[in-house]
TISEZA-923805 format. One line per field, with one value per residue (C-alpha): residue number from 1; residue in three letters; x negated, y negated, z negated. Coordinates in steps of 0.05 Angstrom, whole numbers, m for minus. Each point is the difference from the previous one (the first is absolute). Layout:
BEGIN
num: (NUM,...)
residu: (Ala,...)
xx: (X,...)
yy: (Y,...)
zz: (Z,...)
% end
This chain:
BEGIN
num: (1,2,3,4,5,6,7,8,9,10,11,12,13,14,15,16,17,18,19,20,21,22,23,24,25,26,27,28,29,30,31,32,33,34,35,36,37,38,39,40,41,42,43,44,45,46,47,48,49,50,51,52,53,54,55,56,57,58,59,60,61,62,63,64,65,66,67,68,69,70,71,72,73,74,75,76,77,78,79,80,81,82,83,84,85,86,87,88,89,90,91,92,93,94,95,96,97,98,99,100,101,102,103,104,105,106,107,108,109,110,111,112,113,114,115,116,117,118,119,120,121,122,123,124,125,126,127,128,129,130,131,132,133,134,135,136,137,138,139,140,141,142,143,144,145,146,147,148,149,150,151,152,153,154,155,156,157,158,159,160,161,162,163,164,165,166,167,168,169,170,171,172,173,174,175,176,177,178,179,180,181,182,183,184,185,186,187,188,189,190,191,192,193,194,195,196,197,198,199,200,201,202,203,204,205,206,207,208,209,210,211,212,213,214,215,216,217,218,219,220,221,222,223,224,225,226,227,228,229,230,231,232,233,234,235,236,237,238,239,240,241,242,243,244,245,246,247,248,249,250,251,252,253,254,255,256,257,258,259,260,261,262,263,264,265,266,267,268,269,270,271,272,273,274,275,276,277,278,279,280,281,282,283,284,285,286,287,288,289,290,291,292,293,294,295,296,297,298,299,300,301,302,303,304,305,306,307,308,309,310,311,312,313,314,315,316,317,318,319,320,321,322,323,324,325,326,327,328,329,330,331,332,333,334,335,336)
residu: (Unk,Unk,Unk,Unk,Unk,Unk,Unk,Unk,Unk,Unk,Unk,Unk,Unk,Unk,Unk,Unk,Unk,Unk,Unk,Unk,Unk,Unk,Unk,Unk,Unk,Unk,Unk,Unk,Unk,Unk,Unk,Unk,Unk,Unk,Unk,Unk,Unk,Unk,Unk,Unk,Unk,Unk,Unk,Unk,Unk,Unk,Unk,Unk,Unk,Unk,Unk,Unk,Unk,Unk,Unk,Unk,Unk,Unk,Unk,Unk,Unk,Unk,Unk,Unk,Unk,Unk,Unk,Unk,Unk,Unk,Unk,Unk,Unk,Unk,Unk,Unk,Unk,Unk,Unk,Unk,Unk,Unk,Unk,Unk,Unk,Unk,Unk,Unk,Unk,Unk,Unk,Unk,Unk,Unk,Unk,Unk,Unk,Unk,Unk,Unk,Unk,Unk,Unk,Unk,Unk,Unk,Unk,Unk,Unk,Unk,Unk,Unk,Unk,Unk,Unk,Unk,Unk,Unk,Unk,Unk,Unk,Unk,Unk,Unk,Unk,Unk,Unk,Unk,Unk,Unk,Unk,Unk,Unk,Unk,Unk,Unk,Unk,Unk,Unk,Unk,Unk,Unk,Unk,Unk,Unk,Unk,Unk,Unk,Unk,Unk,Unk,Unk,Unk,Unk,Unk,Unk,Unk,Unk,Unk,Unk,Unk,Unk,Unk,Unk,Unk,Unk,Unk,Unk,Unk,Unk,Unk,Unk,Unk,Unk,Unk,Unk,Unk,Unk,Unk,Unk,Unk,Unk,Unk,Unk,Unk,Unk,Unk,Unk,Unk,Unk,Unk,Unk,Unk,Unk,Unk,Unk,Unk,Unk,Unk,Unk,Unk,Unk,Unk,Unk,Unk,Unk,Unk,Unk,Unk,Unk,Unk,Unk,Unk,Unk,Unk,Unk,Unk,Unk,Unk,Unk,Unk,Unk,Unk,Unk,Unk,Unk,Unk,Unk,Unk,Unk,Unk,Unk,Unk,Unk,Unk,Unk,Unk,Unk,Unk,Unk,Unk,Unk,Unk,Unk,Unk,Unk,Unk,Unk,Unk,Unk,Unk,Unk,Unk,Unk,Unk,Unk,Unk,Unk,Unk,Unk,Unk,Unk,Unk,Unk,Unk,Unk,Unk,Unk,Unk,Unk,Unk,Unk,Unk,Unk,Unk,Unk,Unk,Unk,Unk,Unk,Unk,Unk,Unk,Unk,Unk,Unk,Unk,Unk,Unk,Unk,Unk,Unk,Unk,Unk,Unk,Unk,Unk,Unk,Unk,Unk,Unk,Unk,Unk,Unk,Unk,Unk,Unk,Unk,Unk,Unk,Unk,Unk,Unk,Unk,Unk,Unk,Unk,Unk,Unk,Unk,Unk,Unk,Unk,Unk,Unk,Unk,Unk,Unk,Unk,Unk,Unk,Unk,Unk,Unk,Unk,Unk)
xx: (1078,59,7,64,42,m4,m68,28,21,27,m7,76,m3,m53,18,m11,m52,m45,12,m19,m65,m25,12,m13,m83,m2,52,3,72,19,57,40,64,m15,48,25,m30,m36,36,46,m20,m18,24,2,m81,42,m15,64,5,65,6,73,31,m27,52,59,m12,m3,42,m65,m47,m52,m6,m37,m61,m57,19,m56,20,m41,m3,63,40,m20,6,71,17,m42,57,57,26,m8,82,m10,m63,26,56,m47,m45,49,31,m62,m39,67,m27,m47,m62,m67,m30,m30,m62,m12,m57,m39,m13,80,31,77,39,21,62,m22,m42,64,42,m54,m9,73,4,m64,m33,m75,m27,m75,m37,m58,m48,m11,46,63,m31,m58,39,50,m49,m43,55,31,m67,4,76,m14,m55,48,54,m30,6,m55,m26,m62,m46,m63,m60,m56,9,m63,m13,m43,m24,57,60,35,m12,26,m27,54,5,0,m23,m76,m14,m41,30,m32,m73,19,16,m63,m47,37,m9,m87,1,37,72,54,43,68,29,m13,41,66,16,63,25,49,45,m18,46,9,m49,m54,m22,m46,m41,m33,m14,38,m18,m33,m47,m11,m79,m10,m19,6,m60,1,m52,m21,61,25,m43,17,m14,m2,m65,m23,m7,27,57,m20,17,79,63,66,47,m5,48,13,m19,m20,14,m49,23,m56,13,m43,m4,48,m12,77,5,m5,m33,m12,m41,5,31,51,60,m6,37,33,30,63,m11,56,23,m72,m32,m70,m66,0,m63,m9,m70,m27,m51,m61,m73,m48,55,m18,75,m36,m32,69,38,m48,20,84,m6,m46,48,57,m30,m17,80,17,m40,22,m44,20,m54,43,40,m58,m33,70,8,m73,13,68,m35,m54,34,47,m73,m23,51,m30,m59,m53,m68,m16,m78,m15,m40,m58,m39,m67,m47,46,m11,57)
yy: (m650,42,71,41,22,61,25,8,63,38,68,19,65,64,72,19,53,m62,m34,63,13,m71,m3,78,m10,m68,m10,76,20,71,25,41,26,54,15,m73,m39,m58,m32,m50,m83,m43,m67,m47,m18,m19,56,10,26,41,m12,m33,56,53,m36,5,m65,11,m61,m45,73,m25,69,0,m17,39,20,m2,39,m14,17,m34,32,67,m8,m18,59,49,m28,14,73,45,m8,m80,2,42,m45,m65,26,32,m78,m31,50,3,m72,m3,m9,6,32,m2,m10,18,m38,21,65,17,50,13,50,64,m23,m69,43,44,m54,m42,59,13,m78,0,m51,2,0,m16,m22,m38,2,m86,m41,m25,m70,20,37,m42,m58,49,29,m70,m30,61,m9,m65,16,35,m48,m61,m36,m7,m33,17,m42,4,m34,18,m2,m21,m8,m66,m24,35,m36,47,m39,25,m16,m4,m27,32,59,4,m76,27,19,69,m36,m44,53,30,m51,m22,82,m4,m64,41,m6,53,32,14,18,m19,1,19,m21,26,m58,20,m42,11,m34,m78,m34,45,43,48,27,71,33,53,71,23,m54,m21,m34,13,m61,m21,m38,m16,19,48,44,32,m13,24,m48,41,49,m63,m40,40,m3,m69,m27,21,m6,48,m59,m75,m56,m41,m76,m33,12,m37,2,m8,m34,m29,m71,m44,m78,m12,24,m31,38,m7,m54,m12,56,m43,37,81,39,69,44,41,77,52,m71,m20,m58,23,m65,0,m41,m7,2,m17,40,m34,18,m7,3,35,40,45,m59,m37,63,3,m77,6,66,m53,m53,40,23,m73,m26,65,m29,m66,m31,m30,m36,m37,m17,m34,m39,m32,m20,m23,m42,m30,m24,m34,m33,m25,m26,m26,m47,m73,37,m30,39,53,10,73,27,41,29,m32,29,47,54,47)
zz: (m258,m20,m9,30,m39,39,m22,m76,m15,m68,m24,m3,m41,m20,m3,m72,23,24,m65,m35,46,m8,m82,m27,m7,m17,m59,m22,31,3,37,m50,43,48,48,20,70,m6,60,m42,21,m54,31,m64,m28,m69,m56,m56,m58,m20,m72,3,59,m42,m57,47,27,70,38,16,8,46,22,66,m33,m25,m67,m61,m58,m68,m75,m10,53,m17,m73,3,57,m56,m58,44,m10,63,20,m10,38,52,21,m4,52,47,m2,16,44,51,23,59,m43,41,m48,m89,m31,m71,m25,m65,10,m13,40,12,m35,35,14,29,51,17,13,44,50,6,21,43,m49,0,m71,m23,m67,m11,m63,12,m47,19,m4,51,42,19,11,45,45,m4,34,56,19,13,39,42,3,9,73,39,53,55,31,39,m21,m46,m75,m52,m71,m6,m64,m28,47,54,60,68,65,54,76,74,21,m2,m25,m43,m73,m8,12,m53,m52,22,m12,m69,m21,14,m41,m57,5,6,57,m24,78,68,64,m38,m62,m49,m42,m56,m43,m78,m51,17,29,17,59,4,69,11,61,33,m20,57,18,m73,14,62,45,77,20,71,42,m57,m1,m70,m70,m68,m53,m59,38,20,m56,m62,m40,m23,61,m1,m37,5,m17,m11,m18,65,m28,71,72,60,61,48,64,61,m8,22,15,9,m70,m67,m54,m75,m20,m76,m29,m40,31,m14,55,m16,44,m29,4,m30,m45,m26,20,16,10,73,39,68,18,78,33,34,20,m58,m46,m64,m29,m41,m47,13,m16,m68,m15,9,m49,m53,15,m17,m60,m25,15,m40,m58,m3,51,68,33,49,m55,m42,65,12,m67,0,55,m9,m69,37,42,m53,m44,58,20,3,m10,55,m31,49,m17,m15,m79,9,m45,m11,38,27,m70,m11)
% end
């Protein structure tokens, strides 16, 4: 199965008034210049700190970054004398700067303000650290600049692995979801699923914002999980560990028989477990969907049971060579 290239998409740049909007209640932000628009783009999810361009050291001035101003900035702007000060921030604040956060409760001097609104720079403080502010907006800008990728199927949380269910149109991957959410498992998303790119090596699924929980059963029509079956039954965001793609079966095909081999399927550059898994009458997915996540769990821990029958078996037939007993041990009258 591959995955075009064309479904992967990347957040190319936020105004500065969405940045604002999204961060002001949850990390304490307050916008401190009045009379500037909030329409400059933030188009690098890096964060920099000025310390050496507030110096006079302004050749490698990563200005087009969001700029995080701290104890040690301001302290050294409060030694300068106001002449000295002046000229440092009318060097700096002529670069395109998106806009500065003061962290720690600081705020700017009078003069800082001035000069930001006569170059349209958006200034705000914070009363987080420096430390916890940078690590928190950090985490967001990534959010928002990571690629991503979408893809229809039906997203769960089983046993704690993000497993999801994917295949034609109406083979039956929402039915699935449903059966493994009444036996006590989670829905993260069903029907269309928003897979983003976090760091190396790890994705992360949610569902879209407008269908969040809601699920198409056919013949039913429309359910919401969460009425349904309470907020145990959900999730808002998983880490994708597993996809199955479910298929009808196929007797020209060849599927997986010991498991020795793991498949992966590359999506945005991580390999992902991928298993095939045919469809036929009488066929139980839910309790096979409930052994992969276990599975996967066990070869996270050390243990591969494919591994340890083939090794069990290449060492009998190396102790049995020449060997002719064949009779078979029981226990005497058959106790356990």
């Amino acid at each position: 199965m591959k995955i075009s290239e064309k479904n992967i998409y990347k957040k190319e740049n936020i105004t500065v008034e969405f940045f604002y909007n999204a961060i002001k209640d949850k990390f304490s932000v307050n916008l401190l210049t009045k009379n500037i628009q909030l329409d400059g783009l933030i188009t690098q999810q890096n964060l920099h700190r000025p310390g050496l361009a507030l110096a006079g050291f302004v050749e490698l001035f990563s200005f087009d970054r969001v700029q995080i101003v701290g104890n040690t900035e301001v302290k050294y702007l409060n030694g300068l004398s106001i002449d000295e000060r002046k000229k440092t921030l009318d060097q700096i604040l002529d670069f395109d700067i998106p806009c500065v956060i003061f962290t720690d409760n600081n705020e700017p001097s009078e003069d800082f303000l001035q000069l930001a609104e006569k170059h349209k720079i958006p200034i705000f403080n914070s009363s987080l650290s420096t430390t916890k502010l940078t690590y928190l907006v950090g985490d967001f800008l990534d959010d928002q600049f990571s690629p991503r990728i979408s893809m229809h199927g039906s997203f769960t949380d089983v046993y704690g692995v993000g497993m999801m269910f994917i295949g034609n149109s109406g083979i039956g991957k929402s039915e699935v979801a449903l059966d493994l959410i009444e036996r006590g498992h989670r829905l993260v998303a069903d029907d269309v699923v928003i897979l983003t790119k976090k760091g190396e090596g790890i994705i992360m699924g949610a569902g879209t914002e407008l269908v969040k929980h809601f699920m198409e059963i056919r013949g039913i029509g429309i359910i919401d999980i969460r009425s349904m079956f309470g907020i145990r039954a959900i999730r808002y965001q998983k880490r994708l560990e597993v996809i199955i793609e479910l298929e009808i079966w196929d007797d020209d095909r060849e599927y997986t028989r010991t498991g020795l081999e793991t498949q992966t399927i590359k999506l945005i550059d991580v390999d992902i477990e991928y298993i095939k898994v045919p469809i036929v009458p009488g066929k139980n997915l839910t309790v096979i969907s409930e052994v992969i996540a276990l599975n996967y769990l066990s070869k996270h821990y050390g243990y591969n049971a494919a591994e340890v029958l083939n090794k069990k078996l290449k060492e009998k037939i190396e102790n049995k060579k020449g060997n002719t007993n064949r009779s078979v041990s029981y226990f005497e009258h058959d106790f356990e």
